[in-house]
C-alpha positions in Angstrom: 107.1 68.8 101.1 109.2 65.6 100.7 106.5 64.4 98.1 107.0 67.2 95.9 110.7 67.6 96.5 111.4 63.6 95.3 109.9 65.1 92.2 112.0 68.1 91.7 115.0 66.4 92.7 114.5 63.6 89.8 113.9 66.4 87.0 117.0 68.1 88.2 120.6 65.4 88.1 122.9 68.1 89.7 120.9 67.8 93.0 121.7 63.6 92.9 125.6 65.3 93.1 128.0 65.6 96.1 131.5 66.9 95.4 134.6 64.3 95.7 138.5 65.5 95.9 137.2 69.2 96.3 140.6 70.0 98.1 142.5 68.4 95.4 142.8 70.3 92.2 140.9 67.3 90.5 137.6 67.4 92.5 134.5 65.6 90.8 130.6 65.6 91.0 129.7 61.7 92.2 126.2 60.6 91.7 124.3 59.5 94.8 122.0 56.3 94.2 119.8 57.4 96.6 118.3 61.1 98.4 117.8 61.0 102.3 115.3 64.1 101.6 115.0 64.5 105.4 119.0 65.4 105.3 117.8 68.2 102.9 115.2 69.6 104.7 114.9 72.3 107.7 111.8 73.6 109.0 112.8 76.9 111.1 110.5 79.2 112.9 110.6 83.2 112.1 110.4 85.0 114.9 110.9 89.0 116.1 114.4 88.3 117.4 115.4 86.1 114.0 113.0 87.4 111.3 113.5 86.4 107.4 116.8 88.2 106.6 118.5 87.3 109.9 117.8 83.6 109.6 119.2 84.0 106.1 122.1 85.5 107.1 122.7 82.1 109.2 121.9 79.8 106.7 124.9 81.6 104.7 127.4 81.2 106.5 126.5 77.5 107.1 129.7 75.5 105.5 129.0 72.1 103.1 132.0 70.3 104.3 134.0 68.3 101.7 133.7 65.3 104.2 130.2 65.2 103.9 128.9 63.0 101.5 125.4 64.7 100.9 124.9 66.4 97.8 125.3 70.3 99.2 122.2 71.8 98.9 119.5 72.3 101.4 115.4 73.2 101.1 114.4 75.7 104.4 110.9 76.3 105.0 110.3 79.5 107.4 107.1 80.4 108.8 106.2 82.8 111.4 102.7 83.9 113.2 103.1 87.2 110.9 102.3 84.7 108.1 99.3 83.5 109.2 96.2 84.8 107.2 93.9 85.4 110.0 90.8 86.7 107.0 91.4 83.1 105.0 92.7 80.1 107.7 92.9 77.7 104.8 95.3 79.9 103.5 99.1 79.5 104.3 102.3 81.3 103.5 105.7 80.2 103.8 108.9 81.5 102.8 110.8 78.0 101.1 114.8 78.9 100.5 116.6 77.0 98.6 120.4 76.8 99.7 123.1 75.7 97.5 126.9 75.4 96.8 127.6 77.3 93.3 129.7 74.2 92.4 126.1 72.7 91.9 124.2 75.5 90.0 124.0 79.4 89.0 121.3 82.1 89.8 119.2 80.9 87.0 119.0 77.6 88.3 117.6 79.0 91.7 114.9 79.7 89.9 114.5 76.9 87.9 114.3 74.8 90.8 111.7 76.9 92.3 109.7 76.9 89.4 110.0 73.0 89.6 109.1 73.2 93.0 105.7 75.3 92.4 105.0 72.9 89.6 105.2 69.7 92.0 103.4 71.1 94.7 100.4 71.9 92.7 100.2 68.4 91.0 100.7 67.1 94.7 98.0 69.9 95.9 95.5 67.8 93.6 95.4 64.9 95.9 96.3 66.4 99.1 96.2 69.1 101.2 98.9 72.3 101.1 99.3 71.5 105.2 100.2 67.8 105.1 102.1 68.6 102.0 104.4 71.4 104.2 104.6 68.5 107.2 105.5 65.3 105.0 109.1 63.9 105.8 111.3 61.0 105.8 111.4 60.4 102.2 113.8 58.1 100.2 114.7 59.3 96.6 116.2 56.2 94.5 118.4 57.6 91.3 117.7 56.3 88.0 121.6 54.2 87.8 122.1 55.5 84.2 121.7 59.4 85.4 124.1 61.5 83.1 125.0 64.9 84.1 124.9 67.6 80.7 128.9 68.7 79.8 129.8 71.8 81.3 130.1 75.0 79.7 133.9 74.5 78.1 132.8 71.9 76.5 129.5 73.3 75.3 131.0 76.2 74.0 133.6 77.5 71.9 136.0 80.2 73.2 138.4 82.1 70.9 140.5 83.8 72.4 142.7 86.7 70.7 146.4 87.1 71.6 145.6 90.4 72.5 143.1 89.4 75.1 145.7 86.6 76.2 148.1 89.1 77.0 146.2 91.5 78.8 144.8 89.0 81.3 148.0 87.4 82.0 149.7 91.1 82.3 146.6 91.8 84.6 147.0 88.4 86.8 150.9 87.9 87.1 152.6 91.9 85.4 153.6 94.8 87.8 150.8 96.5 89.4 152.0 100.0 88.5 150.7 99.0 84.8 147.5 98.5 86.1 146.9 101.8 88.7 143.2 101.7 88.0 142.5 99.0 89.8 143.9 100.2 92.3 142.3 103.4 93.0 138.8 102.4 93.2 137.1 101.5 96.6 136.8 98.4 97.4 136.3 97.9 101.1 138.5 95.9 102.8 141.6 94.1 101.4 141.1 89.6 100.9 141.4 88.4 104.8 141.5 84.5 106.3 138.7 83.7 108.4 140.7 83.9 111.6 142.0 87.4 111.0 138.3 88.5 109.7 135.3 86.2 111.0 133.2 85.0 108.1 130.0 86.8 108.8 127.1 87.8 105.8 125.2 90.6 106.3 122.0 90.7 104.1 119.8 94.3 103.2 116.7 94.0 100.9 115.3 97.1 98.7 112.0 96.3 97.8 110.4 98.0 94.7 106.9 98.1 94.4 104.4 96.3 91.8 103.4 99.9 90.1 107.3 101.2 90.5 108.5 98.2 88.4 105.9 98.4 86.0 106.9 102.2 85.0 110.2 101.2 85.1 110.2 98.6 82.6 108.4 101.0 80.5 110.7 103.8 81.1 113.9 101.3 80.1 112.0 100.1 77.0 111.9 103.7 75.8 115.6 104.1 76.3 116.4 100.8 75.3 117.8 99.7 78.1 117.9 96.7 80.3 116.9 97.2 84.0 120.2 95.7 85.1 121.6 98.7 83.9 118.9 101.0 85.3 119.7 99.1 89.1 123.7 99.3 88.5 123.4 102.9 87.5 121.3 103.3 90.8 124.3 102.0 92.8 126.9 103.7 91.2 125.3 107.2 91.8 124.5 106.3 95.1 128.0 105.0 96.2 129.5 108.5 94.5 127.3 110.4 96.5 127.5 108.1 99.9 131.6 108.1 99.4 132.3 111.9 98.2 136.4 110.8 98.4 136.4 107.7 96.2 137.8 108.1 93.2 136.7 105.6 91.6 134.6 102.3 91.3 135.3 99.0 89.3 131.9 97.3 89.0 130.9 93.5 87.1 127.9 91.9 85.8 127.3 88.8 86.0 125.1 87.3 82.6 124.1 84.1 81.4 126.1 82.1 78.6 122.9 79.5 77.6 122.0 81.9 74.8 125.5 80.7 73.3 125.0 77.1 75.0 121.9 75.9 73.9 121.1 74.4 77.8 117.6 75.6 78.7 117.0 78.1 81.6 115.0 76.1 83.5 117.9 73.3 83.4 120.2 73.5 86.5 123.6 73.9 86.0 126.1 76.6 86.1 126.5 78.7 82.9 127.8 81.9 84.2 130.1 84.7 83.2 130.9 88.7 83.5 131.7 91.7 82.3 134.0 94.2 84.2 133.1 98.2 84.2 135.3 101.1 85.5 134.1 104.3 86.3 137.0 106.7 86.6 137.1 110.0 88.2 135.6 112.0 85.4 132.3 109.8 85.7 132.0 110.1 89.7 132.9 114.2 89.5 130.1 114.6 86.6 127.4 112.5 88.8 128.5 114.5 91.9 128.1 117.7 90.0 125.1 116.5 88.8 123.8 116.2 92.2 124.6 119.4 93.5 122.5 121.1 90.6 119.9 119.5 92.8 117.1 119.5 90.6 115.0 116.2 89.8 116.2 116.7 85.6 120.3 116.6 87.0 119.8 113.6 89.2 118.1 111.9 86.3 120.2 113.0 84.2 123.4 111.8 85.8 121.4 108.3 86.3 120.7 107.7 82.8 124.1 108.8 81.8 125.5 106.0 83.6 122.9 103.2 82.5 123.8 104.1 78.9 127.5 103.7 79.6 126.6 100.3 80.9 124.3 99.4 78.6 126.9 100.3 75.7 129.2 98.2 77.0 127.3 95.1 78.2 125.5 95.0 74.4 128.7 94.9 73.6 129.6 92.2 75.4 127.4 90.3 74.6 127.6 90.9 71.0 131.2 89.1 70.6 130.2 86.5 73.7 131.7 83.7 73.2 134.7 85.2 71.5 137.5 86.6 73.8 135.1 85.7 77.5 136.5 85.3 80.7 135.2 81.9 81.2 137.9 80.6 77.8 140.2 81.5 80.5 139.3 78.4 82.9 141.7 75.8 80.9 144.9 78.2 82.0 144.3 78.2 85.8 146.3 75.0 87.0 145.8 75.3 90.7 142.3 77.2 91.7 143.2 76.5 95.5 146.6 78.7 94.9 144.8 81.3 92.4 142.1 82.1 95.0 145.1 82.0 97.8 147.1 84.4 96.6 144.7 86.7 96.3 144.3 87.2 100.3 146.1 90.2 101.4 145.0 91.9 98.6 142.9 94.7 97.3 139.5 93.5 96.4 139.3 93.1 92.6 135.5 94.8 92.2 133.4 97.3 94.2 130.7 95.8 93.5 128.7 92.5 91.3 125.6 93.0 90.2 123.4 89.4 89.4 119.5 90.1 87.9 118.1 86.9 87.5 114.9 88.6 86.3 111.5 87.4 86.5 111.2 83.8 88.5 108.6 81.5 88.8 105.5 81.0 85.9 104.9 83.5 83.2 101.6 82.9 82.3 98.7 83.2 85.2 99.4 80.3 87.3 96.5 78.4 88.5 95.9 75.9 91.6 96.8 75.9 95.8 100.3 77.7 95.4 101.2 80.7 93.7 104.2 82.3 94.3 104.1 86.0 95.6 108.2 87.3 96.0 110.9 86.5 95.3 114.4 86.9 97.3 118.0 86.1 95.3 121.2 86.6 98.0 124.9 85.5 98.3 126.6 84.6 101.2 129.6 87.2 101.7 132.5 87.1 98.9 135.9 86.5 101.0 138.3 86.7 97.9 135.2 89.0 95.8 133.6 92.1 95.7 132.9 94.3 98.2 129.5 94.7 98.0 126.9 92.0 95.8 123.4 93.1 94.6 121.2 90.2 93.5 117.6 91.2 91.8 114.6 88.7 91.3 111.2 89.2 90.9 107.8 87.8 90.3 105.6 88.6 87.2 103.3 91.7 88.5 104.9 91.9 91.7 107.5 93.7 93.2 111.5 93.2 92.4 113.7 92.7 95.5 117.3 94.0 95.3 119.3 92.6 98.2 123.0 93.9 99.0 125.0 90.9 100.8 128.7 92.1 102.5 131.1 90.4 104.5 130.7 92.0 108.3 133.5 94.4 108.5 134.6 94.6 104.8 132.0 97.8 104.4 130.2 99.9 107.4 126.6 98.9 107.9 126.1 102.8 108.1 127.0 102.8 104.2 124.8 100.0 103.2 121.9 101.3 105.3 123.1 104.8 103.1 122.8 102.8 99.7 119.3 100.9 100.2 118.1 104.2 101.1 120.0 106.7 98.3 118.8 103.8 95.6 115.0 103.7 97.0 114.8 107.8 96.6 116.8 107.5 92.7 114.7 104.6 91.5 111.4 106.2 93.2 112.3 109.5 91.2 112.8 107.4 87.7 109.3 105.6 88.4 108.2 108.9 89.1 109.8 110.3 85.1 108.0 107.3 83.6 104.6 108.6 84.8 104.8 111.4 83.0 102.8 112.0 80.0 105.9 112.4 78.0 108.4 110.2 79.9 111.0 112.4 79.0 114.2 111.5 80.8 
């Protein structure tokens, strides 16, 4: 693995970075000259007791240290006798997770480095075989000395900013609450807790969506010209209205990419990131919930696409005036990000939810050689200071699309999640359903 890795890690400069100062309010990336690739990678074994989403659950709550000079990112290869294909035995399968501090990169460049990685091991595959590729170790990665990092996003970009907007976000951060009182209705789980009062603990669920599911979905959003990030987040939402029948309301963001405005390639690693807030009042949760009660296939449809199109309205929108007046202009004002974070303990939880789609990951076209890729599996460790809930989307091309929900232990009940995977399997099941029909009305 090492011999493929070396490669990826020279393509990709942020993963020659450690973090200096990161307790100061002037922390810096510092180049390493050289990689000890054996610091970076774990080999753990998948068993009944710990299978795939418990050992990632671990991994998560795993802390880089500030101490630690080693740039803070790690490569885990899981395997398991369940992976073993008994029909073809020169034929293995591995799960290979990735593990990095944000500080380093974004979703996108999760999947960047995995397709890096598939690249490397199939030129590597050419002159040896997938098993002693998977076993290599103890390899030394020297830096090329004149290694420049690309200039992060404020300087790549832009942002105006309107008075208007100005004012609103600093009433929002720093004004009375009472101005503000929906934020404060909407469920949010827990309030912000320190790790001694609430134990740091992620909890991960996956949703899997089937090859033929995804496919009529796709088609089903392209007739309604909508994205499938709204399709999934109007999924949720009815889902949460139905599991929480006394909420009154929800506050949800989506996270989107800012290299359209940038320039910076997506298969460049870095972190390019930014969001867009959505409320959904008490008028929106009633009319899903009547919806529901109709309980015919057309009202629970109905009362999803209502909601997709709301978000699809407003994140076109967003979009459409991105850079101009974007959360991420904001980053010059905040002063002291150890003391904007802190004070936010104690609180209500800004968001019910985030939803992150990194799309489709790994090769487009039809990939040839020893490795192909089969799923794909974006997560978060839990948010302390975020939202309550975080659904993160990523699939293959053909294959099926994996939506995982990560918490904080205690912030929501398990019962609820367990509630949500299930609620958002039946509504997405029912829209795949619509888009085999011969007219696809909706």
């Amino acid at each position: 693995m090492s011999t493929a890795l070396s490669q990826v890690v020279l393509r990709h400069p942020m993963l020659c970075c450690c973090i200096q100062d990161e307790d100061s309010n002037r922390p810096v990336y510092a180049c390493r000259r050289s990689i000890d690739l054996d610091a970076h990678m774990q080999f753990l074994e998948l068993t009944k007791e710990r299978p795939l989403l418990r050992r990632l659950e671990e991994l998560h709550d795993q802390p880089w240290t500030s101490q630690d000079k080693t740039p803070p990112w790690k490569v885990v290869i899981l395997q398991g006798d369940a992976q073993v294909d008994e029909g073809s035995p020169s034929t293995m399968k591995l799960d290979i997770a990735f593990i990095f501090h944000h500080a380093l990169a974004d979703g996108l460049s999760g999947a960047a480095f995995h397709a890096s990685l598939l690249e490397a091991l199939q030129d590597a595959s050419s002159v040896s075989s997938p098993s002693s590729l998977v076993q290599d170790k103890e390899c030394t990665v020297r830096v090329d000395p004149n290694l420049t990092l690309g200039l992060p996003i404020e300087k790549l970009v832009k942002f105006n900013l309107s008075r208007s907007f100005l004012l609103k976000q600093v009433l929002q951060e720093y004004g009375p609450r009472f101005l503000f009182a929906r934020k404060d209705n909407h469920f949010s789980g827990l309030d912000c807790e320190v790790s001694d009062r609430l134990p740091y603990v992620s909890r991960i669920r996956v949703l899997e969506v089937g090859e033929t599911d995804v496919k009529l979905l796709l088609a089903l959003c392209k007739s309604q010209s909508l994205s499938m990030t709204s399709l999934i987040t109007a999924s949720l939402v009815n889902s949460l209205s139905m599991a929480l029948p006394d909420a009154d309301a929800f506050v949800g963001a989506t996270a989107y990419t800012l290299r359209r405005v940038s320039g910076t390639a997506f298969n460049v690693m870095g972190n390019e990131t930014s969001g867009l807030e959505t409320a959904y009042d008490g008028s929106i949760l009633r009319n899903i919930r009547s919806l529901y009660a109709e309980g015919t296939d057309s009202s629970i449809m109905r009362a999803l696409w209502e909601v997709a199109k709301l978000h699809e309205v407003g994140l076109k929108s967003e979009l459409a005036r991105c850079p101009n007046n974007n959360l991420v202009g904001l980053l010059p004002y905040v002063t002291d990000y150890h003391e904007f974070y802190r004070k936010k303990l104690g609180r209500k939880r800004e968001h019910t939810f985030e939803v992150s789609n990194l799309g489709v990951v790994g090769p487009r076209g039809n990939p040839t050689g020893q490795w192909a890729l089969e799923r794909a599996i974006f997560a978060q460790g839990a948010a302390v200071v975020g939202a309550a809930l975080a659904l993160n989307c990523a699939s293959v091309l053909g294959g099926s699309l994996n939506i995982t929900i990560t918490w904080q232990e205690h912030i929501v009940d398990e019962e609820l999640v367990e509630k949500l995977v299930e609620s958002m399997d039946f509504v997405l099941k029912k829209a795949a359903a619509t888009g085999s029909t011969k007219d696809g009305d909706v």
